[in-house]
Every structure is written in structure tokens, then in C-alpha cells.
C-alpha positions as CSV (number, residue, x, y, z in Angstrom):
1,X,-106.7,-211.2,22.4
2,X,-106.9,-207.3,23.9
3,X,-105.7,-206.8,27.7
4,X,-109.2,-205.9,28.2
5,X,-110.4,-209.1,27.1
6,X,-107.7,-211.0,28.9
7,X,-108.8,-209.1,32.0
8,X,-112.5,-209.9,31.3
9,X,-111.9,-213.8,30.7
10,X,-109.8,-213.6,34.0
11,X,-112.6,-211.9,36.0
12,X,-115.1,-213.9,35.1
13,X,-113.1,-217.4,36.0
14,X,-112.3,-216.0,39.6
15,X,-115.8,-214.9,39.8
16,X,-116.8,-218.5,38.9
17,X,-114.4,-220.4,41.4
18,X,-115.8,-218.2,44.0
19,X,-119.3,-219.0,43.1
20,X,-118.5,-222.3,43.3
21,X,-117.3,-222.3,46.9
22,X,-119.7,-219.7,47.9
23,X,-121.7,-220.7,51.2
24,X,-125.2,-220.4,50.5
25,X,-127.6,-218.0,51.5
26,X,-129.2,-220.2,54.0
27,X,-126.4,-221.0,56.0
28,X,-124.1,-217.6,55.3
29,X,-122.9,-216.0,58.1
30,X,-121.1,-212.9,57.2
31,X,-123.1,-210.6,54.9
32,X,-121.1,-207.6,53.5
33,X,-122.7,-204.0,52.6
34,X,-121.3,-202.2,49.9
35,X,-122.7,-198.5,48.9
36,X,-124.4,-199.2,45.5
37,X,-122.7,-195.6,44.3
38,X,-119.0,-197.5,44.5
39,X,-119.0,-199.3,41.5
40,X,-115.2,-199.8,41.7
41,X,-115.7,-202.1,44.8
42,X,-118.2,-204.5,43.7
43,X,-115.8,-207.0,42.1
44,X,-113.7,-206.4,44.9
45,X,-116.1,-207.9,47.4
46,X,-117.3,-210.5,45.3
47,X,-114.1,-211.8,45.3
48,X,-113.8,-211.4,49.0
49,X,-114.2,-213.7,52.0
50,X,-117.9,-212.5,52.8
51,X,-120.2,-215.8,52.4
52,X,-122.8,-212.8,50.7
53,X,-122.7,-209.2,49.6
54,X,-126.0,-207.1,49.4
55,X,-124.9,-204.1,47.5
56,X,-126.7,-201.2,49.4
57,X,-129.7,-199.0,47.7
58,X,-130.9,-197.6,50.7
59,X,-129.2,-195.6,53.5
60,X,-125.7,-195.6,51.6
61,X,-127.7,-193.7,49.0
62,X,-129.0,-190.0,49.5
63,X,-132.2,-189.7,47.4
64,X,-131.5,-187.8,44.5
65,X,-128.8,-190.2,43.7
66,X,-130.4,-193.4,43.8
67,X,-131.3,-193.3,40.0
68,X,-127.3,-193.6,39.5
69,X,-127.0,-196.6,42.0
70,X,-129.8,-198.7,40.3
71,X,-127.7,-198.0,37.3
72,X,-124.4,-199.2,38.4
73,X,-126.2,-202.4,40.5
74,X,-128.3,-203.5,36.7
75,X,-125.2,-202.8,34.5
76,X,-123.3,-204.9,37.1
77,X,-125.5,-207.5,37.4
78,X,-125.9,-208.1,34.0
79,X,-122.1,-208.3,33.3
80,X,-121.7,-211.5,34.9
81,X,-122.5,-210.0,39.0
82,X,-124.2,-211.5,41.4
83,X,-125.6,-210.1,45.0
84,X,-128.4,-209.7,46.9
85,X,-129.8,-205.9,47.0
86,X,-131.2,-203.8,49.5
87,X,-134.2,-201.8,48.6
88,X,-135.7,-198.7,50.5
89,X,-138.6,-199.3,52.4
90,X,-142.1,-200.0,51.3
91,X,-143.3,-196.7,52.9
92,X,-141.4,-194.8,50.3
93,X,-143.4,-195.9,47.4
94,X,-141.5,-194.0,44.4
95,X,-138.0,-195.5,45.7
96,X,-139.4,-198.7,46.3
97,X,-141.2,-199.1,43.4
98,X,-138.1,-198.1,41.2
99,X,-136.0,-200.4,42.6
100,X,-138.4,-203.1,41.9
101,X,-138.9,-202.2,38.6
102,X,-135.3,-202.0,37.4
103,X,-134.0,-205.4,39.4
104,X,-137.1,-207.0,37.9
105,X,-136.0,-210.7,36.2
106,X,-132.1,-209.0,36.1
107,X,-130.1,-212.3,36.1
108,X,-127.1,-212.0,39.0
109,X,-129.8,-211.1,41.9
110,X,-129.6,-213.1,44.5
111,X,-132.3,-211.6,46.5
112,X,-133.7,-208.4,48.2
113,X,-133.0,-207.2,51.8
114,X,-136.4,-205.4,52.1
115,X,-135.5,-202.3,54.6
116,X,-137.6,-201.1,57.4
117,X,-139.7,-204.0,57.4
118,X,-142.8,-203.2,59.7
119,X,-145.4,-205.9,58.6
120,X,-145.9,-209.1,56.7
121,X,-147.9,-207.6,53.9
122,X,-144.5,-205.5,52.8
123,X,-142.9,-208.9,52.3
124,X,-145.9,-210.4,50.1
125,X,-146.0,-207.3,48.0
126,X,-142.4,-207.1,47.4
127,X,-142.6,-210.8,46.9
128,X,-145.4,-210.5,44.0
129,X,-143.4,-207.5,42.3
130,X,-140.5,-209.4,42.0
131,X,-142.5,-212.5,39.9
132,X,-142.9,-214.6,43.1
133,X,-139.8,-216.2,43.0
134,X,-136.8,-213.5,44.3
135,X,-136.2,-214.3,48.0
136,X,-137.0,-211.5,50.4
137,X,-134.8,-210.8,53.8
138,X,-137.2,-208.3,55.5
139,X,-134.6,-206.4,57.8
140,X,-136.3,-205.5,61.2
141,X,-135.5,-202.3,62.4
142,X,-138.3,-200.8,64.7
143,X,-140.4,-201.4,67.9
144,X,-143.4,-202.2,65.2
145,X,-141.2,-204.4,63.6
146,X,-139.4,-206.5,66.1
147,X,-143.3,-206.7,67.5
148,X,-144.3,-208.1,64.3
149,X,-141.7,-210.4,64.0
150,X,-143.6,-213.9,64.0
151,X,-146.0,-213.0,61.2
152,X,-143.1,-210.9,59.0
153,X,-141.2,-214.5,59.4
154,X,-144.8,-216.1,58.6
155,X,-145.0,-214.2,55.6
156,X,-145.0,-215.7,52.1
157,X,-141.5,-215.2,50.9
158,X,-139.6,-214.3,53.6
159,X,-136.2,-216.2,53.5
160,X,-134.5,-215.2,56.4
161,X,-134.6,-212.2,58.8
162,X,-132.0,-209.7,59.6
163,X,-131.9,-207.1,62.7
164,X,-131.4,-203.4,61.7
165,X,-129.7,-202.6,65.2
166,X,-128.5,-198.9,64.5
167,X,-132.1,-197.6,63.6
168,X,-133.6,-199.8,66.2
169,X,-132.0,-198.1,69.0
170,X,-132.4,-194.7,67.5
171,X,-136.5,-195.7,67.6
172,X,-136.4,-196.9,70.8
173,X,-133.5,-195.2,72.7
174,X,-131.9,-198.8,73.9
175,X,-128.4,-198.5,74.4
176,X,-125.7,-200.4,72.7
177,X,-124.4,-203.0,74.6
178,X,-125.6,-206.7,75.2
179,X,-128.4,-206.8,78.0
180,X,-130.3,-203.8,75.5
181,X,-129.9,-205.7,72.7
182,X,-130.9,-209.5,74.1
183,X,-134.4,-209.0,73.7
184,X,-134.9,-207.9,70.1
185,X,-132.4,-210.5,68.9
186,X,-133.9,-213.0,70.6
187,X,-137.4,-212.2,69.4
188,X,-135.9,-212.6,66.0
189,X,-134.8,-216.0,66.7
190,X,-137.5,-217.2,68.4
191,X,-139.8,-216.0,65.1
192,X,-137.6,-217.4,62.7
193,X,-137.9,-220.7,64.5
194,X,-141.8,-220.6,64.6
195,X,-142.1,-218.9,60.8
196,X,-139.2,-222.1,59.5
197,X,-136.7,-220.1,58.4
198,X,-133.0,-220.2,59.1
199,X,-131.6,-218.2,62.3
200,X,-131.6,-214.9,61.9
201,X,-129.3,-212.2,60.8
202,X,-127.3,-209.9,63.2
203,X,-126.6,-206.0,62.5
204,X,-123.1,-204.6,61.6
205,X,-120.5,-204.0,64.3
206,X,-119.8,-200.6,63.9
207,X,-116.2,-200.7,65.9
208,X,-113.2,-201.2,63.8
209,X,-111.3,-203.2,66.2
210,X,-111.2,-207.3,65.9
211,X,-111.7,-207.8,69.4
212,X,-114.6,-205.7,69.7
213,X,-116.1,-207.7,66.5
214,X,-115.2,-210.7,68.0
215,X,-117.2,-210.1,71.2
216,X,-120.1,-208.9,69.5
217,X,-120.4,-211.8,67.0
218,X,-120.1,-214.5,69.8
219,X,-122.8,-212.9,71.9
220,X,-125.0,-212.9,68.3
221,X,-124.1,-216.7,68.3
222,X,-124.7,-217.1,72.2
223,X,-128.3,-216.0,71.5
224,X,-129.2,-218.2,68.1
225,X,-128.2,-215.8,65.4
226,X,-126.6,-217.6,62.4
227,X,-125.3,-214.5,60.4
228,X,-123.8,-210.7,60.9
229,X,-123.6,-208.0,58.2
230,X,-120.6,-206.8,58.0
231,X,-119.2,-203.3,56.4
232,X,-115.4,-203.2,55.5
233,X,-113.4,-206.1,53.9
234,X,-111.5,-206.9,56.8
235,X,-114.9,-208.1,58.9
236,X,-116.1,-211.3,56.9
237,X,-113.5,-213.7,57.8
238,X,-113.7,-212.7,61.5
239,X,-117.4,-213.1,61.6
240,X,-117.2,-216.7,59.5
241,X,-114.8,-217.6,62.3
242,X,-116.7,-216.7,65.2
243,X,-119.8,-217.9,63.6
244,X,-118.7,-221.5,62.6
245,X,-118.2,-224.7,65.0
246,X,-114.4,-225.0,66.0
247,X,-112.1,-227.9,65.1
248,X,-112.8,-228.8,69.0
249,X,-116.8,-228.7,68.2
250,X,-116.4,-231.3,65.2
251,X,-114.1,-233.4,67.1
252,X,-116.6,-233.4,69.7
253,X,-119.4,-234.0,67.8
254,X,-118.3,-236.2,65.3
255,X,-116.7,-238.8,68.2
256,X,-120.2,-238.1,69.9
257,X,-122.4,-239.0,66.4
258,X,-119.6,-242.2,66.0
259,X,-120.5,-243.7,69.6
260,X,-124.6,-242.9,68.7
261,X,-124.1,-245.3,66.2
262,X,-121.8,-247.9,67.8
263,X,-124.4,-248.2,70.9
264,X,-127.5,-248.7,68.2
265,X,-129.0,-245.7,68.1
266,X,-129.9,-245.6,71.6
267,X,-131.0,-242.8,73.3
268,X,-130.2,-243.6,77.4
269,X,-131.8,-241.0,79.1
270,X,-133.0,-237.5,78.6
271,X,-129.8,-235.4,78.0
272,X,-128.7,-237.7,75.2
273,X,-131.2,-236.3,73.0
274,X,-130.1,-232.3,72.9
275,X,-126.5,-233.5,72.6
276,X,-127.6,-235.7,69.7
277,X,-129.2,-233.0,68.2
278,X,-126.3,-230.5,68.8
279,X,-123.8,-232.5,67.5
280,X,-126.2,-233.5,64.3
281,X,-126.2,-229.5,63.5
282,X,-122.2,-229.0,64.1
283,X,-121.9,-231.8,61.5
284,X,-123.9,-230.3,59.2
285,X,-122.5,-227.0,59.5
286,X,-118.9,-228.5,59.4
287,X,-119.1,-229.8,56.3
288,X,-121.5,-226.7,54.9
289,X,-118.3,-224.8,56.1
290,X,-115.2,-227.3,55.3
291,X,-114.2,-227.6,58.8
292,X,-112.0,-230.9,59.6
293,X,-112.3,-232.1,63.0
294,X,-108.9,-231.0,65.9
């Protein structure tokens, strides 16, 4: 056997016993961009800590390279890759339509990130030239969209929603900091609730620092968001922290669930159902998450 081939066999088993501890889509918290031009870091963050990666077809890219990026995300994907993908927006028709054509029935997509989202009937058609079956994560980044929220969420294959902060606030001039930032999110929880999709998708923290991370990720779960995309290598495991219940929370919940069942399933009075209901989800997420209890 060749040291390329060697190499090869040993990529593909670490790729598999990731996969295999991979959270899923529905419950994964950090999401990790990666420019579609950098080839030489896909495996990289496959192999990382980032419950997702979306390798990144549309702002990373300037336009008369995108033809190259589809390259490198196909060839990828068909050795043995898997991702989701962003895609430019529907109101670019030739980019959109090329990136639909070439991910078409490629095995390794996860899913698309459909950018600029600004209505539900971007999802559907997206949705319908993909076969009907890809999952779509419309990723609101306007006034129009955050408006149209409830119906994008609504809309037939929508999987999930993400906020695009950074081109959000250069639409509407909000600010970057918490109180600015508190409605939109919220909005996008609240419609992901009605349309029966999981909690919603925060945008990137640009900072570098941890703490800064840290603060912004908390405030994303303080609100109802379930996820964060992240952008370097070092963000993912920060975000899965802050974004998971804490040994304290499953202790908690799990002594709380334990007594629920020693007292017969009784529900006393009118706080006892919220708590039940809290401690039900930390559970759940817990062992989604292979947390152990303090």
C-alpha cells in the first residue's frame, strides 16, 4: 500500500468516527463557515469540534470566482465530504441557479443555507430544484426578511432558520450590541416556534476574544436561540459549551424528572408544569449532547 493510500484509508476512518458522533442538524449548535475557495481546510473542519460546517458559496466568494468554489465543494463532496452549503441569494438568478445545478443529487450535502432569504417562495423554489428532499436553512438577513419571518419558517422545506446579523444591521443601521439585536432574534424564535421548526440559528461573533464569544452566545441562549455560526476553529467548542445545559442543569433536572415520577406523575399546582417541561428538554438535550449530571 502507497502513503497516499495509507493517508486516504486513514482520512476516511476519522471522517467516519466523527460522523458518527456528529450532533445532528436539528439540535447543532455551533455551525462553522469555511470560504468554499480554501480547499485545504475543509478536512480540517470536518474533523473539528463544530456540530456542522456549511462551506461558504456566497460572500466568501467574489463573483468571478465562484465557478472555482462549486468545483472544489463537488470534487469534495464526492470524495467522501460531507457539509451543508451556502448558496447566493435567489435574486441573483445565474449564481443561484449554478449552484443548484452543480450540488444537485451530489452525495455528502447535508443541506443548503439559502442566503438573503426575503420570502417563503425562495425556500419552495430552492426546495423543488434540489428534488424536494435537500433541507433548506433560509438565513434572514433584512428588514423584509426578519418581517417575513413566520411564513419563510411556514414555508415547505424550511428546516431551521438562521439570523444574518452583519447585513442586517448594515440594512437597517441597528447597532451591535444586545438591546439592538433582541428584537430580530426574537422574532426568529418566536416564528420558528409557530412554523415547528427547531430554535433558531444565531449570527457569527465577529470578536476574537473568548469572553466576548462567551457573552454573545449566552445572550443568543437567554433569548431561545439553539445555535451560532461560527468562523475560526477555535469558536465551536466555546459556543457548544455555552449552548448546552451544565452538569448543574442535568443534575437539576434529572433529580427534578426522578421526584415527578416518585410522586405519580402529579402535577401540584401551576409552576410544576414549566419546570416539568424544562427539565424534560435539558434531558433530552443532555443526552443529545453526552452530558453526565454534577
Amino acid at each position: 500500500m502507497t502513503s497516499t493510500s495509507r493517508t486516504g484509508s486513514e482520512l476516511e476512518q476519522r471522517r467516519a468516527e466523527r460522523e458518527a458522533l456528529r450532533v445532528g442538524s436539528s439540535d447543532a449548535r455551533s455551525w462553522l463557515l469555511v470560504n468554499a475557495l480554501l480547499v485545504e481546510r475543509f478536512d480540517e473542519a470536518q474533523l473539528s469540534r463544530a456540530d456542522q460546517i456549511i462551506l461558504d458559496l456566497e460572500d466568501a466568494v467574489d463573483g468571478s470566482l465562484k465557478e472555482r468554489a462549486r468545483g472544489y465543494v463537488v470534487d469534495w463532496l464526492l470524495a467522501g465530504g460531507r457539509a451543508w452549503v451556502r448558496i447566493n441569494d435567489w435574486t441573483v438568478a445565474d449564481h443561484w441557479s449554478a449552484d443548484l445545478e452543480a450540488l444537485h443529487g451530489v452525495p455528502g450535502l447535508a443541506g443548503v443555507m439559502l442566503a438573503k432569504t426575503e420570502d417563503a417562495e425562495q425556500v419552495t423554489d430552492t426546495v423543488q430544484r434540489l428534488g424536494g428532499q435537500v433541507p433548506v436553512i433560509p438565513l434572514v438577513e433584512s428588514a423584509l426578511g426578519i418581517e417575513e419571518a413566520v411564513h419563510i419558517a411556514k414555508a415547505r422545506g424550511t428546516f431551521r432558520l438562521a439570523f444574518g446579523s452583519g447585513d442586517y444591521r448594515r440594512d437597517t443601521g441597528a447597532a451591535n450590541d444586545s438591546l439592538a439585536m433582541a428584537y430580530p432574534r426574537t422574532r426568529l424564535v418566536i416564528a420558528s416556534r409557530i412554523g415547528g421548526v427547531p430554535g433558531p440559528i444565531d449570527g457569527p461573533t465577529v470578536a476574537s476574544t473568548h469572553p466576548v464569544l462567551r457573552e454573545q452566545a449566552a445572550e443568543s441562549v437567554n433569548l431561545g436561540m439553539t445555535g451560532k455560526l461560527a468562523l475560526d476553529l477555535d469558536q465551536p467548542a466555546v459556543i457548544n459549551e455555552i449552548m448546552s445545559p451544565s452538569p448543574a442543569d442535568v443534575a437539576w433536572a434529572l433529580d427534578f424528572l426522578a421526584e415527578f415520577e416518585r410522586s405519580g406523575r402529579v402535577i401540584r399546582d401551576g409552576s410544576d408544569k414549566p419546570r416539568l417541561a424544562r427539565a424534560q428538554t435539558i434531558q433530552r438535550r443532555a443526552e443529545t449532547f453526552r452530558i453526565t449530571p454534577a
